[in-house]
C-alpha positions in Angstrom: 0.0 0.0 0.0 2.8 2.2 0.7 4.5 1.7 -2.3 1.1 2.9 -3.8 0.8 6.0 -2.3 4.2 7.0 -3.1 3.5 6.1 -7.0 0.6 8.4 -6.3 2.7 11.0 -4.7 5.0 10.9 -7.1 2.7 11.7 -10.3 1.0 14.2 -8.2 4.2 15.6 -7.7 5.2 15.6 -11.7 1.6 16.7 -12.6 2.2 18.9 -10.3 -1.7 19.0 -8.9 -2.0 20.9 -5.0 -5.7 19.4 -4.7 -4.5 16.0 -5.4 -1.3 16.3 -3.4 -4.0 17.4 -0.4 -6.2 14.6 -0.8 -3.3 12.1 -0.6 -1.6 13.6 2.3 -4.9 12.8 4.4 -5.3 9.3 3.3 -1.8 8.9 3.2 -1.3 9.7 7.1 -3.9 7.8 8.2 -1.7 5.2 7.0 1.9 5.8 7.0 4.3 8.6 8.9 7.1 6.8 6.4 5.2 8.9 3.4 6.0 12.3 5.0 9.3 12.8 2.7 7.6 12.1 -0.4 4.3 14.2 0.5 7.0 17.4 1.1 8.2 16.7 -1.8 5.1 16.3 -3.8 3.7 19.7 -1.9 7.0 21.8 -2.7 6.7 20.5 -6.3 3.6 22.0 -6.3 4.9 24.8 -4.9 3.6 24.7 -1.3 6.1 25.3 1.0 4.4 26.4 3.7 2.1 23.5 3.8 5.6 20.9 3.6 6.6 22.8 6.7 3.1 22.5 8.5 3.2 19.1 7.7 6.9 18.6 9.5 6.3 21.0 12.2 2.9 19.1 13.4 4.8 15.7 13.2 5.6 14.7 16.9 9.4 14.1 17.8 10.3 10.1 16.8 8.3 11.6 12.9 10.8 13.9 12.2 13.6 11.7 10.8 16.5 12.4 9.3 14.8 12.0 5.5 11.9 13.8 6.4 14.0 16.8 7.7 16.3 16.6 4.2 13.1 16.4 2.3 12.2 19.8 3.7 15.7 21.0 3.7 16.0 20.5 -0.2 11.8 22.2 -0.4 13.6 25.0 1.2 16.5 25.3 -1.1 14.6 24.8 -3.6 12.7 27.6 -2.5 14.9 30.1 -1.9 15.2 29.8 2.2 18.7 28.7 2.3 20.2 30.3 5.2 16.8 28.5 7.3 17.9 24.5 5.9 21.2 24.6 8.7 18.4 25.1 11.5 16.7 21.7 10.7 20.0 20.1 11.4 21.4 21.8 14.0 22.9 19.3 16.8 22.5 16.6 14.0 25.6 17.2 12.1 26.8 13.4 13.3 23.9 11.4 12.3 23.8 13.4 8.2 23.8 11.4 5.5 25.1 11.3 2.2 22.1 12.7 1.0 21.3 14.9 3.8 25.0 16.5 3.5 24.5 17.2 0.1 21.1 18.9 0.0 22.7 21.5 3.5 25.7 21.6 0.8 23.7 22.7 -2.2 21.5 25.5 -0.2 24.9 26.8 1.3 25.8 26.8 -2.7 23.0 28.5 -3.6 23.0 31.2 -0.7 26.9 31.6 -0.9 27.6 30.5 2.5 31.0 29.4 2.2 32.0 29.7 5.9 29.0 27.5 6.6 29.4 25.3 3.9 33.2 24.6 4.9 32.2 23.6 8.4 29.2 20.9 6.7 32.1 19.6 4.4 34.3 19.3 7.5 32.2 16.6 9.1 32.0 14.7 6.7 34.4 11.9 7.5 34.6 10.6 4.1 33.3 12.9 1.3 31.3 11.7 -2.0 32.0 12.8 -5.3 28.8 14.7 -4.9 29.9 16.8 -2.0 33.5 17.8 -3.6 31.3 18.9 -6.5 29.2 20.6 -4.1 32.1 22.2 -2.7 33.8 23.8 -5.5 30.6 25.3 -6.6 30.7 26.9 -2.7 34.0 28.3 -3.4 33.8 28.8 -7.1 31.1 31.4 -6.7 32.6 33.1 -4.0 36.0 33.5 -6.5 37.8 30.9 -4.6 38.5 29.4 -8.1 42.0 28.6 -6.8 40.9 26.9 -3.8 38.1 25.1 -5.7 40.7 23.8 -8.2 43.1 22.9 -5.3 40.0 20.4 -3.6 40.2 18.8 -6.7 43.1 17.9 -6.9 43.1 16.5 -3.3 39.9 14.6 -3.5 40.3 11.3 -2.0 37.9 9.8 -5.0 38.7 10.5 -9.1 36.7 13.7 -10.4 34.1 13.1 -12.8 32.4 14.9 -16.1 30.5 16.9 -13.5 33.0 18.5 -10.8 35.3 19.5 -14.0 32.1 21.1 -16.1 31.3 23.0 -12.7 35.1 23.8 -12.0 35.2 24.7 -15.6 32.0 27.0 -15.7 33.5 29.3 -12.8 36.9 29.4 -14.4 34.8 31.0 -17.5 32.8 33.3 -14.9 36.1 34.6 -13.1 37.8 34.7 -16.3 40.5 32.2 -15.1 42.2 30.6 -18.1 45.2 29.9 -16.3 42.9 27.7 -14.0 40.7 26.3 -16.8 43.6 25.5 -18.7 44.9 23.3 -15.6 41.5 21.5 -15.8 41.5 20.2 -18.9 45.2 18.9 -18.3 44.0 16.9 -15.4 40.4 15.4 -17.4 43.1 14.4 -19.8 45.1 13.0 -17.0 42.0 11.0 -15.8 40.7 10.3 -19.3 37.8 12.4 -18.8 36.8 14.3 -22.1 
């Protein structure tokens, strides 16, 4: 039944249709608190923040897991309430996630909260790909292009496509050839091209 409502959710989410998104959520908690993530997801698809925070803020204590509170923190991103996603995990920093790291590494991204951002990246005991990449975009588009380019070469895992196209794209917004240049020596080195 679950796995029904969150096929449901999910189309609802696409479509994306509030009324039908509402009418879930009521059926849906009547059955199953493990919905919540996709129903914050299917309401901020829709465009309703304020109801995916309702929805979080009414759920009692053991509800508000660790992929309910990254649901919300990537609704907020996505939303432009950034600075607000480090709130939802403050004294929580040791039980993050991949996932969870990345979405508090994105919103500190897209609010250029590099000083934040550092400290998330510092807790992570061993980074993913997709929180390097996250982390050059942090310094990148504070004009720490250097710095960026400099995490990349110390990653403990091989860059990708992704992290080079990003490192590359701020290198073209700071006007850093010297840096760009560097780049596409090491996606050579790496046989990325």
């Amino acid at each position: 039944m679950r796995r029904h409502y969150a096929m449901l959710l999910r189309r609802a989410a696409s479509l994306p249709s509030l009324p039908l998104v509402a009418s879930l959520h009521a059926a849906a908690l009547r059955r199953s608190a493990v919905l919540v993530p996709s129903l914050i997801h299917a309401y901020s698809a829709c465009g309703d923040l304020s109801s995916a925070r309702n929805l979080f803020d009414e759920l009692p204590a053991q509800g508000r897991t660790l992929s309910a509170r990254t649901a919300l923190a990537s609704a907020m991103s996505a939303h432009g309430q950034c600075r607000e996603v480090l709130g939802l995990f403050d004294g929580l920093e040791d039980d993050m996630d991949d996932k969870s790291v990345t979405v508090v590494l994105t919103a500190c991204a897209r609010a250029g909260m590099v000083d934040e951002g550092r400290k998330v990246f510092a807790t992570v005991t061993r980074p993913a790909l997709q929180h390097y990449t996250c982390m050059v975009e942090i310094l990148g588009r504070s004009g720490e292009v250097e710095e960026a380019e400099g995490l990349v070469a110390r990653m403990e895992v091989c860059p990708d496509r992704v992290i080079c196209a990003v490192l590359l794209a701020l290198c073209r917004v700071h006007g850093r050839v010297d840096v760009a240049e560097r780049v596409v020596r090491l996606m050579w080195q790496y046989g990325i091209a």
